[in-house]
C-alpha positions as CSV (number, residue, x, y, z in Angstrom):
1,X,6.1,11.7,-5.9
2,X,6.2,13.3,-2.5
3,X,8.5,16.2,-2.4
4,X,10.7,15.7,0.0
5,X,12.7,12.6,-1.8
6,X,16.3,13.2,-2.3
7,X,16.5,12.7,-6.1
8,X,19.5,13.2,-8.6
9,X,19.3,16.6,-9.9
10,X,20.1,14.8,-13.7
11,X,16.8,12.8,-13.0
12,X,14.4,14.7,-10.9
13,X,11.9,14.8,-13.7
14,X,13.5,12.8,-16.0
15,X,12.8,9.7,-13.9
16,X,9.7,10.4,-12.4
17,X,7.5,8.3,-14.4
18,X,9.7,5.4,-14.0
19,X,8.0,4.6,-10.7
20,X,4.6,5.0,-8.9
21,X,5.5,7.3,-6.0
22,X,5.9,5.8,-2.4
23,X,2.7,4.2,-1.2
24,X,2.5,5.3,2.3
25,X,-1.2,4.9,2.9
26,X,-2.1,1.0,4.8
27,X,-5.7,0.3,2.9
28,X,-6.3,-2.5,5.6
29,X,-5.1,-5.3,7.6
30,X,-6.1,-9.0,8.1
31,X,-4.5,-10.5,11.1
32,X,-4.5,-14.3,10.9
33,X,-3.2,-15.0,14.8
34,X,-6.5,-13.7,16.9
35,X,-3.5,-13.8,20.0
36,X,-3.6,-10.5,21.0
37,X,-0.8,-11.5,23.7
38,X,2.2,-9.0,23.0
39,X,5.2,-11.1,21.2
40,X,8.4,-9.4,19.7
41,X,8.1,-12.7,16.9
42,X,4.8,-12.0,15.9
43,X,4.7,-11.0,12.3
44,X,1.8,-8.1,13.3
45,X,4.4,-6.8,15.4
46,X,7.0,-6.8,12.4
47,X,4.3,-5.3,10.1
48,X,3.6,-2.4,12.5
49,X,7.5,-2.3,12.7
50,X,7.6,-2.0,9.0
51,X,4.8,0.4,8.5
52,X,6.5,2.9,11.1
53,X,9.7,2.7,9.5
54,X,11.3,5.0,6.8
55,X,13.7,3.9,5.0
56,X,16.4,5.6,2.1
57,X,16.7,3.4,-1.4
58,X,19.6,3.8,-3.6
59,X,19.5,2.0,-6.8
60,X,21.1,2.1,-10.4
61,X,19.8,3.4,-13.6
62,X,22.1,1.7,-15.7
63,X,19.6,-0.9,-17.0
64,X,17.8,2.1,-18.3
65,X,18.0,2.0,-22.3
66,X,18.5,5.3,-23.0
67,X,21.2,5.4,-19.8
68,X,23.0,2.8,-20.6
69,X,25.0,4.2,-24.0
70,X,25.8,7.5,-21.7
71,X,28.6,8.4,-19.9
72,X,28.4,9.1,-16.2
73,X,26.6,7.3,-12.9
74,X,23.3,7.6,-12.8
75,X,20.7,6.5,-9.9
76,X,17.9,7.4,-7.9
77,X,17.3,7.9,-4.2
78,X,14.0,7.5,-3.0
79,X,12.1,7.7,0.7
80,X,9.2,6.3,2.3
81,X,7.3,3.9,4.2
82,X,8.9,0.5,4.3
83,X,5.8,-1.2,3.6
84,X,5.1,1.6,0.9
85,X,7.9,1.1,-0.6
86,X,7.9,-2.8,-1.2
87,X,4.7,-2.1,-2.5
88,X,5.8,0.3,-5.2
89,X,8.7,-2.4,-5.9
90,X,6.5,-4.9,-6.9
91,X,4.5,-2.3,-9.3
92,X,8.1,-1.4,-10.8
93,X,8.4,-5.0,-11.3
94,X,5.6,-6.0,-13.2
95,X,6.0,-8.4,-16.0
96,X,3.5,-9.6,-19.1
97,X,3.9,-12.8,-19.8
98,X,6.7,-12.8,-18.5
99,X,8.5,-10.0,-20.1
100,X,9.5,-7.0,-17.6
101,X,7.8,-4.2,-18.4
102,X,10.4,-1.3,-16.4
103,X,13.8,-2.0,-17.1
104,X,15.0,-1.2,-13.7
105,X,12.7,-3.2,-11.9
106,X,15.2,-5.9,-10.3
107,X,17.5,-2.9,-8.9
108,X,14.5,-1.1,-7.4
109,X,13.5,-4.9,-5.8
110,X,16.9,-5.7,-4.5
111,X,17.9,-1.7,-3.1
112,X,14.3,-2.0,-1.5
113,X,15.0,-6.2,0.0
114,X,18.1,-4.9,1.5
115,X,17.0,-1.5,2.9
116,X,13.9,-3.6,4.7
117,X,16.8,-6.1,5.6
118,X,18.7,-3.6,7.2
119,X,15.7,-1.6,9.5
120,X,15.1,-5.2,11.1
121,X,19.1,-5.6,12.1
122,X,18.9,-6.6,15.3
123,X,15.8,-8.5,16.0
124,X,15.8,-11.8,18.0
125,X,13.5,-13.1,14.6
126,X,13.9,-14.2,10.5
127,X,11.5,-12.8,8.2
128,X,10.2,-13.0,4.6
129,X,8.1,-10.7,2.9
130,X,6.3,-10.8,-0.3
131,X,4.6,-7.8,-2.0
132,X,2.6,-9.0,-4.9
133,X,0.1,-6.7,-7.6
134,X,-2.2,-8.5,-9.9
135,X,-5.2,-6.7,-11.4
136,X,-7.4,-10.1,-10.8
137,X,-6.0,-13.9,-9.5
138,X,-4.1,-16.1,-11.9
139,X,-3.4,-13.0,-14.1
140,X,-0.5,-12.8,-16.8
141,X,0.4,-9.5,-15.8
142,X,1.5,-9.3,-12.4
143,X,4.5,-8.0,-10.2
144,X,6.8,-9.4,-6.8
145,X,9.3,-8.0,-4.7
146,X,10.1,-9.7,-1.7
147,X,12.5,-9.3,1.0
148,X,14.4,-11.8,3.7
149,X,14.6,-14.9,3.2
150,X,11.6,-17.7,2.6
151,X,10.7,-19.9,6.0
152,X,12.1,-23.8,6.1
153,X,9.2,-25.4,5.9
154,X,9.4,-27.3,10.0
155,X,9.9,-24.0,11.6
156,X,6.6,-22.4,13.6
157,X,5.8,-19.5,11.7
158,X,4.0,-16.1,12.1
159,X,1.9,-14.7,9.2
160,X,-0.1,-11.5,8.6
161,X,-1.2,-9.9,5.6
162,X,-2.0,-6.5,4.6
163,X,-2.6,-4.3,1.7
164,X,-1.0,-1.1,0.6
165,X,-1.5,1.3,-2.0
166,X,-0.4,0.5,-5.8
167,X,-0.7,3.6,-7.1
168,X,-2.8,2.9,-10.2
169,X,-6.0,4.3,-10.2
170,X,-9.1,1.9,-8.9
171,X,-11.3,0.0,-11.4
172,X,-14.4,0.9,-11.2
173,X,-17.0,-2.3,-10.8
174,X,-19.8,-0.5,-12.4
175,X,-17.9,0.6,-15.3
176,X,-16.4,-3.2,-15.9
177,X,-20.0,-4.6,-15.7
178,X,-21.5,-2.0,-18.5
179,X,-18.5,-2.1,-21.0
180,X,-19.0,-6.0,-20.5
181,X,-22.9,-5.9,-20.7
182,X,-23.5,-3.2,-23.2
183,X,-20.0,-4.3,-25.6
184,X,-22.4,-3.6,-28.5
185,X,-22.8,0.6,-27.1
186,X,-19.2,0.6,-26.1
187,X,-17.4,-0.2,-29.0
188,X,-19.7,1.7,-31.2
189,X,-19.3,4.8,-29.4
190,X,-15.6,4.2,-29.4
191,X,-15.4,3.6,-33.0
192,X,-18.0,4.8,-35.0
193,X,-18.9,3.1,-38.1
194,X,-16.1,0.7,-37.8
195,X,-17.2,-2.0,-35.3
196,X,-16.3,-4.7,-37.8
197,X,-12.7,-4.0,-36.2
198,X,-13.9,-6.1,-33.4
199,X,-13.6,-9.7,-33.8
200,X,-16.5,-11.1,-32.3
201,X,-19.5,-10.4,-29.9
202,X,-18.2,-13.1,-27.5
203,X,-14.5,-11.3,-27.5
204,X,-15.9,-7.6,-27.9
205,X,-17.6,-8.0,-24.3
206,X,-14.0,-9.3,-22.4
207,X,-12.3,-6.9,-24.9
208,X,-14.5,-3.8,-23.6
209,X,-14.0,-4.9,-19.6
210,X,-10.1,-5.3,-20.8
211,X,-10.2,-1.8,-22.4
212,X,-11.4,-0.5,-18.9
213,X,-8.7,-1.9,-16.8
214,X,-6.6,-1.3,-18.9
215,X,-7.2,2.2,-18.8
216,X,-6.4,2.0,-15.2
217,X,-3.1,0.3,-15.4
218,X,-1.5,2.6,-18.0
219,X,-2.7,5.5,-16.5
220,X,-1.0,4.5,-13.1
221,X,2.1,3.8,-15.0
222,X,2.0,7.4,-17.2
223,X,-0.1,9.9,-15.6
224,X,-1.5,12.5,-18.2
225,X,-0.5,15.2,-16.3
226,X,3.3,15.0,-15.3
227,X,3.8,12.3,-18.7
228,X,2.5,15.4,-21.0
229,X,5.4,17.4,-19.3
230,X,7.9,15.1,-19.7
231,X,6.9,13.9,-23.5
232,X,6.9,18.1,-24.4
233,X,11.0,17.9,-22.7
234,X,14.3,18.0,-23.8
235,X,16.9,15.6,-23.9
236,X,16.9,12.3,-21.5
237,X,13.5,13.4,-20.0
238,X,11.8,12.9,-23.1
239,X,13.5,9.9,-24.2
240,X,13.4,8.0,-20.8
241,X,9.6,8.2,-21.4
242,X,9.6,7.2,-25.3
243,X,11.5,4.1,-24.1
244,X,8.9,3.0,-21.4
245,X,6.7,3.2,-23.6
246,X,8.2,1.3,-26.2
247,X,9.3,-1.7,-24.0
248,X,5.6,-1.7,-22.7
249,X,4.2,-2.1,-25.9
250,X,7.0,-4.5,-26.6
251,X,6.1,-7.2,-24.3
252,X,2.4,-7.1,-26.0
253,X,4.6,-7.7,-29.4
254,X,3.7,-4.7,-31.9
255,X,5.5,-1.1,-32.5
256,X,4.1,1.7,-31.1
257,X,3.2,3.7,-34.2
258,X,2.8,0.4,-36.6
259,X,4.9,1.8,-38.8
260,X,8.2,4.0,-37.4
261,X,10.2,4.6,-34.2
262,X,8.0,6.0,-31.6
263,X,10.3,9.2,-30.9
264,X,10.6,10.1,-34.3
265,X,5.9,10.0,-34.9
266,X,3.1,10.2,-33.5
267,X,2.1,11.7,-30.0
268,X,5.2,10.5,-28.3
269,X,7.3,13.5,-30.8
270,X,7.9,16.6,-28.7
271,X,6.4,18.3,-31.4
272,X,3.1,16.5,-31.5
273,X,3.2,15.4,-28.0
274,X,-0.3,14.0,-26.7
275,X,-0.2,12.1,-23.7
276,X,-3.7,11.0,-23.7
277,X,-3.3,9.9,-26.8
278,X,-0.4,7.8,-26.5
279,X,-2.1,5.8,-23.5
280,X,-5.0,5.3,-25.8
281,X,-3.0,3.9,-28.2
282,X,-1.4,1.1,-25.3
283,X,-4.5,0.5,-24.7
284,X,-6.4,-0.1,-28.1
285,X,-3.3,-1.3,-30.4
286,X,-3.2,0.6,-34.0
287,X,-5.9,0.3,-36.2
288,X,-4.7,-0.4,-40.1
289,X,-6.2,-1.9,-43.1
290,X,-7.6,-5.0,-41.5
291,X,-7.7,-4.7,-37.6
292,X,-7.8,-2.2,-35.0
293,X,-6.5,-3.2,-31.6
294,X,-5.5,-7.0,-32.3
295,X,-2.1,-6.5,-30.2
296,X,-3.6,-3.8,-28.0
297,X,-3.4,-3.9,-24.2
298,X,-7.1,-4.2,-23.9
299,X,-7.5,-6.6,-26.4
300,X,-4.8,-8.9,-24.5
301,X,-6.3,-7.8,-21.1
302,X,-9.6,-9.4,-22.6
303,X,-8.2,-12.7,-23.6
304,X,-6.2,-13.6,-20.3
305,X,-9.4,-12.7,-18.2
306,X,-10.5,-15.8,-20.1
307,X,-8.1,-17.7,-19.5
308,X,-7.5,-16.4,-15.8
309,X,-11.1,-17.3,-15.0
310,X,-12.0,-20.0,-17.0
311,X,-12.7,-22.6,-14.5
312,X,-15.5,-19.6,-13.4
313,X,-17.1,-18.5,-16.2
314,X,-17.4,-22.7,-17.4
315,X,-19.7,-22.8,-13.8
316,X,-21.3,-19.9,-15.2
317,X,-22.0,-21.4,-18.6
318,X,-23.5,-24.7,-16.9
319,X,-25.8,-23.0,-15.0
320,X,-26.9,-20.2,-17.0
321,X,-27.8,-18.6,-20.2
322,X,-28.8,-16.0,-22.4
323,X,-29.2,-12.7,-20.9
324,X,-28.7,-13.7,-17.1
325,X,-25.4,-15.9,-18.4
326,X,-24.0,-12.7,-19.0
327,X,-25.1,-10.9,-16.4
328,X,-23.4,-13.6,-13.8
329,X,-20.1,-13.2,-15.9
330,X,-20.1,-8.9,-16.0
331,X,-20.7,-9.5,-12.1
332,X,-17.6,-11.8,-11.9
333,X,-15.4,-9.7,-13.8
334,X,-16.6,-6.8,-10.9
335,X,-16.0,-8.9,-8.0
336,X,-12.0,-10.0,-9.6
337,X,-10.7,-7.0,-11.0
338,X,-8.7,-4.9,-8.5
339,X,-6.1,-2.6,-9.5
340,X,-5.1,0.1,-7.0
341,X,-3.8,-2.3,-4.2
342,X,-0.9,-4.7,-3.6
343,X,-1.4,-7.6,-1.1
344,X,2.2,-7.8,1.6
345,X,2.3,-11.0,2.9
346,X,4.8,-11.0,6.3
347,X,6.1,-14.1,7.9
348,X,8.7,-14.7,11.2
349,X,9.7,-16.8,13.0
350,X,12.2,-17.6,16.0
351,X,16.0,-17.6,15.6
């Protein structure tokens, strides 16, 4: 989080894991108008206005579990690139299946619509942007924000799109393609003796490329670092973070620990605090008795990438087998999986 953000004394670090930190950094743009001819109604010309401007979000923390039984106003104030911003609005806004994983989510989205709404006053054109993060097309876990309102569908319309930083670390293809290739390696050196945990070779190769990314995505969510500090806190610090974590793991459907209330065992207790491990646990599920990982992050990653690409890998399957089969299916899962940008979409058009 870049330091010169005006933040609530109350929530400096208590709140500063409930967002990835302004985005400021443009990965890239792909103009699709080749008419370089200077036009105020050009959606390039927005997106440069956009990118240039900084802009001052206000939103509520009363949607916050652990806020919301307290006494007293709480919110955040946060800076940055307009463009940066929507991006990090549609990270806070990520859903599984669904289910929103950051409580606040919708008041970051609507501060950050209206403070984009508000740097454009005056313009001679309408606008709608959309700032959308998913780790690979179709995916179940995704996030939106948008801002304006959407084109009617007769008017002549601008586009550009561009990308932005999401914050969550990159994916990297190399790493997707072993775990994927070499499942057998991977979950024995993750688990010892107990690969029967696994349910079978076909999902213990999508379950080790899910394991990867989603190493990636709840690292960008809870860095080590600055998550270690807050889990070791007292008071609403510590329990903001308990509480993301427990509504992330409830939107894969299991409790934290398996068997008691996260802020009470385990790595997320101050006493015991283990950042690292807490991730890990997201990521694999809790072993017991009988399973290890069934509701895990990476074990879900690994069944809605084959679901997400199944027209794909049945092309694969009819054209290949055996050893190259799967090489053609590590290499797809390379080529899909991006995590560390968001894709802003901006469109105008004439009053």
């Amino acid at each position: 989080m870049s330091a010169d953000r005006a933040v609530s004394t109350v929530m400096d670090v208590a709140m500063a894991l409930l967002f990835i930190s302004a985005s400021v950094l443009l990965i890239g743009i792909h103009l699709h108008n080749s008419d370089d001819k200077f036009d105020e109604n050009r959606a390039d010309r927005t997106a440069e206005l956009l990118g240039e401007s900084t802009i001052s979000v206000q939103y509520s923390l009363e949607d916050a579990e652990p806020i919301a039984d307290r006494e007293g106003v709480y919110h955040r104030t946060e800076y940055g690139s307009a463009t940066g911003l929507l991006a990090d609005a549609a990270v806070a806004n990520v859903h599984v299946d669904g289910t929103r994983i950051r409580s606040t989510g919708d008041e970051f989205e609507t501060a950050v619509g209206a403070s984009v709404e508000s740097a454009l006053i005056g313009s001679n054109r309408h606008f709608y942007v959309t700032a959308e993060w998913e780790p690979y097309d179709d995916a179940a876990i995704n996030g939106t924000a948008t801002a304006g309102e959407r084109p009617p569908p007769n008017e002549d319309v601008s586009s550009v799109t561009l990308t932005a930083s999401s914050g969550i670390p990159a994916v990297d293809s190399d790493e997707i393609e072993s775990a994927y290739l070499n499942a057998d390696t991977y979950w024995n050196d993750y688990l010892g003796d107990r690969t029967d945990f696994v349910e079978s070779p076909e999902n213990a190769s999508f379950e080790a490329a899910g394991m990867v990314i989603g190493n990636a995505i709840v690292d960008g969510y809870f860095p080590p670092a600055a998550t270690q500090r807050s889990l070791e806190s007292q008071g609403l610090s510590h329990e903001l973070t308990v509480s993301q974590y427990e509504r992330l793991v409830k939107s894969l459907e299991y409790e934290f620990t398996g068997t008691t209330a996260p802020a009470h065992h385990g790595p997320l207790k101050r006493e015991e605090a283990d950042a690292v491990e807490a991730n890990a646990q997201v990521v694999r599920g809790i072993a017991d008795a009988d399973t290890f990982g069934r509701n895990g992050l990476g074990h879900w990653l690994g069944e809605d990438l084959q679901t997400a690409l199944a027209d794909e890998i049945a092309a694969i399957d009819e054209q290949y087998d055996g050893e190259r089969r799967d090489e053609e299916i590590a290499a797809l899962l390379a080529d899909e999986v991006s995590t560390d940008e968001v894709t802003i979409t901006i469109q105008t058009w004439y009053v």
